[in-house]
C-alpha positions as YAML, in Angstrom:
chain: A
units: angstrom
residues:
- id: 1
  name: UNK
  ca: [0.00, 0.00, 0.00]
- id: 2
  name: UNK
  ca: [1.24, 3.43, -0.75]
- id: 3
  name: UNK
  ca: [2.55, 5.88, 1.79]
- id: 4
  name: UNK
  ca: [1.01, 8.85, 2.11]
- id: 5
  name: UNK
  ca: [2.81, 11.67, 4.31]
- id: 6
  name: UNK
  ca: [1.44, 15.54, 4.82]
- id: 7
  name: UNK
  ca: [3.88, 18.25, 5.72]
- id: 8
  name: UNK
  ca: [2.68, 21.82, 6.72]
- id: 9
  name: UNK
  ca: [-0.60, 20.40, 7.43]
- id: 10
  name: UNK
  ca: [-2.74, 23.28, 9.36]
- id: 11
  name: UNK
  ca: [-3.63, 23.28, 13.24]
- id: 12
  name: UNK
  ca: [-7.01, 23.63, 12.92]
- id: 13
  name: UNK
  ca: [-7.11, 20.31, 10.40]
- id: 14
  name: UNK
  ca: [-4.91, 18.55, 12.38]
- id: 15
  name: UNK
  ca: [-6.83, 18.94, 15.46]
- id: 16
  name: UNK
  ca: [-10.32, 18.17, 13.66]
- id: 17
  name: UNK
  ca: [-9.00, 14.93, 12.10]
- id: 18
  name: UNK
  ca: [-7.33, 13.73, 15.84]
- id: 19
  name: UNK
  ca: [-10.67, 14.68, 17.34]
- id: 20
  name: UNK
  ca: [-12.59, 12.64, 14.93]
- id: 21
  name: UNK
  ca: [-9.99, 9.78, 15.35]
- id: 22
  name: UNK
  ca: [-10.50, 10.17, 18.92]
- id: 23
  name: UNK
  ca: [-14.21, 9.64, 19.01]
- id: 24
  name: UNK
  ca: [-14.27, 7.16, 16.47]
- id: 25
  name: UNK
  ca: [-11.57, 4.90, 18.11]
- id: 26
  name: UNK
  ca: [-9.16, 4.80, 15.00]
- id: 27
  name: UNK
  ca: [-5.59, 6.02, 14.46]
- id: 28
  name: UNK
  ca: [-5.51, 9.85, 12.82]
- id: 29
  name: UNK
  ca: [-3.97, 7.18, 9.66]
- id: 30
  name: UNK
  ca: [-6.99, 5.28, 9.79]
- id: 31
  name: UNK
  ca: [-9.28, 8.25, 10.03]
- id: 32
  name: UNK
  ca: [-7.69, 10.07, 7.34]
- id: 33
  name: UNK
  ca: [-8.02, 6.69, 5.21]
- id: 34
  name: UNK
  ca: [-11.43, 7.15, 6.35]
- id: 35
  name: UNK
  ca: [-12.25, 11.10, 5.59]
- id: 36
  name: UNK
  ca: [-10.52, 10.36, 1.75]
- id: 37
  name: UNK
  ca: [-12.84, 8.09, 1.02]
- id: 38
  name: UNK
  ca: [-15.67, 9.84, 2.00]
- id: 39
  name: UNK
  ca: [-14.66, 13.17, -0.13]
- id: 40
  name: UNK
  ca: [-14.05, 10.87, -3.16]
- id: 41
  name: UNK
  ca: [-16.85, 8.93, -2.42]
- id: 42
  name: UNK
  ca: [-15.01, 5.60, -2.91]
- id: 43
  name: UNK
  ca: [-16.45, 2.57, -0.49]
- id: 44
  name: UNK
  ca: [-13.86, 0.15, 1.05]
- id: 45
  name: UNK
  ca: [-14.31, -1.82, -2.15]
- id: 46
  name: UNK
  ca: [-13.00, 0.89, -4.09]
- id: 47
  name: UNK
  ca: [-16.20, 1.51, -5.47]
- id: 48
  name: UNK
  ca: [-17.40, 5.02, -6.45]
- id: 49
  name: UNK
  ca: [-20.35, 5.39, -4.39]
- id: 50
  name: UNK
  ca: [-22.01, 8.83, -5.72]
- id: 51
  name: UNK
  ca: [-22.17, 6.71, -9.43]
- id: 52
  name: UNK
  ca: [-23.79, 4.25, -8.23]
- id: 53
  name: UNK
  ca: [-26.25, 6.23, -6.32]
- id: 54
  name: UNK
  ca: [-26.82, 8.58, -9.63]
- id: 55
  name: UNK
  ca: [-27.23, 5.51, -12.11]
- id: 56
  name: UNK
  ca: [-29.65, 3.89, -9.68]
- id: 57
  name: UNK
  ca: [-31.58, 7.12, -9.15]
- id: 58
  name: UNK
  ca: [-31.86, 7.61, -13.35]
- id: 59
  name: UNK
  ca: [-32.80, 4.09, -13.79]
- id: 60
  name: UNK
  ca: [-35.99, 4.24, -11.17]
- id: 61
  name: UNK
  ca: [-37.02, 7.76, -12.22]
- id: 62
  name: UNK
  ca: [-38.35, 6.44, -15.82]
- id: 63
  name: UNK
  ca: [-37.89, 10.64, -16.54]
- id: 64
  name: UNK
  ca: [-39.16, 10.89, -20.76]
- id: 65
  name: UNK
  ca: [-38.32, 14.25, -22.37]
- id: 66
  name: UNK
  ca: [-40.69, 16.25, -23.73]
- id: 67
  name: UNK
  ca: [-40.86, 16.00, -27.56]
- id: 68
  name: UNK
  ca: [-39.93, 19.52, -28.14]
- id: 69
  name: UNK
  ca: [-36.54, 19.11, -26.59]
- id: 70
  name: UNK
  ca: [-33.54, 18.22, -28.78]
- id: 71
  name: UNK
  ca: [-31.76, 14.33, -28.54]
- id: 72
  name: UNK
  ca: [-28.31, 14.77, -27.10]
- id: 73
  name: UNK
  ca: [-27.11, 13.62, -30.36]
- id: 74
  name: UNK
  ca: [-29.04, 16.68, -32.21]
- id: 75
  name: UNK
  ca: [-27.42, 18.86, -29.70]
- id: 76
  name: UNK
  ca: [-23.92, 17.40, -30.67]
- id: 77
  name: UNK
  ca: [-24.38, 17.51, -34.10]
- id: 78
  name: UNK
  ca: [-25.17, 21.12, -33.96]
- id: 79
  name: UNK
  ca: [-22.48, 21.80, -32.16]
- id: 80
  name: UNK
  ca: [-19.99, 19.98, -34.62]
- id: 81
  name: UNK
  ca: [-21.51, 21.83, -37.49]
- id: 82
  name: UNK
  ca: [-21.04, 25.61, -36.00]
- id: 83
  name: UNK
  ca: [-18.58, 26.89, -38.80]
- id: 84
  name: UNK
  ca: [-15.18, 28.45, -36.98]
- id: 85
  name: UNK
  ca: [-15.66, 31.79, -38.45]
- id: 86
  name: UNK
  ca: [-18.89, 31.73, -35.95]
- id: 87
  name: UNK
  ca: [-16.32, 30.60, -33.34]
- id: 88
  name: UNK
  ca: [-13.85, 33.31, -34.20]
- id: 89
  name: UNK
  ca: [-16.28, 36.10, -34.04]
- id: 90
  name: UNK
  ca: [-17.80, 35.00, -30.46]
- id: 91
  name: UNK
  ca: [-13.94, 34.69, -29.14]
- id: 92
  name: UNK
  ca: [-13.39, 38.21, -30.41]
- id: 93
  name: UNK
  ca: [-16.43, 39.83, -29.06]
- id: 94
  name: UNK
  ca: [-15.38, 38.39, -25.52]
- id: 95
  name: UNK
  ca: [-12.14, 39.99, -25.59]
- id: 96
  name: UNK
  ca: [-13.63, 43.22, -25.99]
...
């Protein structure tokens, strides 16, 4: 397993992270193991956790889109046509 080592790590995070250690009964190692995972949302498995929960959540909503909106691949297509001369002229009217 890789090593991981912080330097110039701030008071205030050091003392949150040893306070959570504390109360949960882990090592500050462990319970930075722990507080990674939980802002990537990766499980113990190594599993991304927020896809899951997304794909899960698109597959029971049975959502249909109104005809009048555009297919994603319209949208794309559309977007692969737009001549660069179009392009060139929005770029230039953001610089000014």
């Amino acid at each position: 397993m890789p090593l991981l080592q912080v330097r110039e790590c701030p008071d205030e995070l050091y003392a949150a992270l040893n306070r959570t250690a504390q109360e949960q009964n882990r090592s500050i190692a462990q319970q930075t193991v722990v507080q990674l995972r939980k802002s990537f949302e990766i499980d113990a498995n190594g599993y991304k956790t927020k896809r899951a929960r997304v794909l899960y959540a698109t597959e029971t909503l049975n959502a249909t889109l109104p005809e009048e909106v555009c297919s994603p691949a319209q949208l794309l297509r559309e977007d692969r046509d737009m001549t660069p001369s179009y392009l060139m002229q929005s770029l230039k009217k953001e610089e000014q």
